[in-house]
N, C-alpha and C positions, 0 to 999 in steps of 0.2 A: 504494500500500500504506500503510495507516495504522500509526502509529507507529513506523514506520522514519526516520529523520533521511536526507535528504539527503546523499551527501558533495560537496564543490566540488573542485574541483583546487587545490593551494596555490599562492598568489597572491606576485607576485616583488617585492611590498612588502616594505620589513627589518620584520624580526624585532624582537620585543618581550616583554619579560618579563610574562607577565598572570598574574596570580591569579583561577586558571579558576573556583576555586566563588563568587567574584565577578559571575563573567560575565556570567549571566542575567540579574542586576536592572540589569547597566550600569554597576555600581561595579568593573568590571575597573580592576586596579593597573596603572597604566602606566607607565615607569619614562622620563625623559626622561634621555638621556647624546646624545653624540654617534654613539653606535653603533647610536643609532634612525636617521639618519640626517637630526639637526636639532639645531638650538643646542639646548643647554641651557634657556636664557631662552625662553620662548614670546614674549618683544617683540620675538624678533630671528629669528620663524619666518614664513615665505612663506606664501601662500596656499595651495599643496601640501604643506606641512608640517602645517598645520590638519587640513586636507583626510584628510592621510594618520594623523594622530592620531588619528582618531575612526572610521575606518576599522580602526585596531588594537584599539580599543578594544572592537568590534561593533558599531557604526553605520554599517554600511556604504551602508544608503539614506539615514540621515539626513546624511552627509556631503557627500554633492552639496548640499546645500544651502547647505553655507560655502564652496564653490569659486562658486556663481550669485551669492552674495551678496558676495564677492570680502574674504573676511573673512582676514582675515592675522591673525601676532600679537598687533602693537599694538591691534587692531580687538575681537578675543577678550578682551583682557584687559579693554577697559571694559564689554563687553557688559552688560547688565542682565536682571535676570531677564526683566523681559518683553520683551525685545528677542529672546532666546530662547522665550518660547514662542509670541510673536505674530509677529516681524519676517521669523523661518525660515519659518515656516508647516510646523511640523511637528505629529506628532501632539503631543498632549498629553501619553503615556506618557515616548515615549521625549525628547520636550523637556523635561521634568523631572528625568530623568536625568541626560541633557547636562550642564543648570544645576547642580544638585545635586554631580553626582560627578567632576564633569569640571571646568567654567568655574570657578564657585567655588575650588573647591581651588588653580587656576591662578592666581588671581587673590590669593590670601590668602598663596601661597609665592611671588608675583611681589614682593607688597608685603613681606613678611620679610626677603626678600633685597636688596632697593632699600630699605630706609629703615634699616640699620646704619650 
């Protein structure tokens, strides 16, 4: 049937605060506490914690891709842009995203916070 959305059954990943009319474009607010269930600090997040962030975010196929590519914290934070749109082998759209509203950001409040 066209234009009926899908439902999934919800998924027994934790819980995160998103800012829904964000969603679509991939700029979902993510809110990192420990009640995501991961440090604070993305330098001191696992490979499932990666994993499980960008899955919160709506990236749920693009996420396997930083568990094959065994991308942790400290790995995320130096990423470069074209290490994200070429290294993942993702699409273009939503690897832009990624970089954009996700990595960056992670990367600019890693360095706020480490360099006071």
């Amino acid at each position: 049937m066209r234009g009926v959305a899908e439902v999934k059954e919800p998924c027994s990943l934790p819980m995160l605060s998103v800012d829904m009319e964000n969603k679509e474009n991939g700029s979902a607010g993510v809110k990192n506490s420990m009640e995501n269930g991961r440090p604070p600090d993305p330098a001191d997040w696992a490979v499932m914690d990666v994993v499980n962030y960008f899955r919160m975010a709506g990236f749920e196929e693009q996420a396997s891709a930083f568990q094959e590519q065994e991308i942790d914290g400290k790995s995320l934070l130096l990423m470069t842009r074209n290490d994200v749109l070429t290294g993942l082998q993702l699409k273009l759209g939503p690897a832009l995203k990624i970089y954009e509203y996700h990595v960056k950001p992670l990367q600019t409040k890693h360095l706020k916070h480490n360099s006071s």
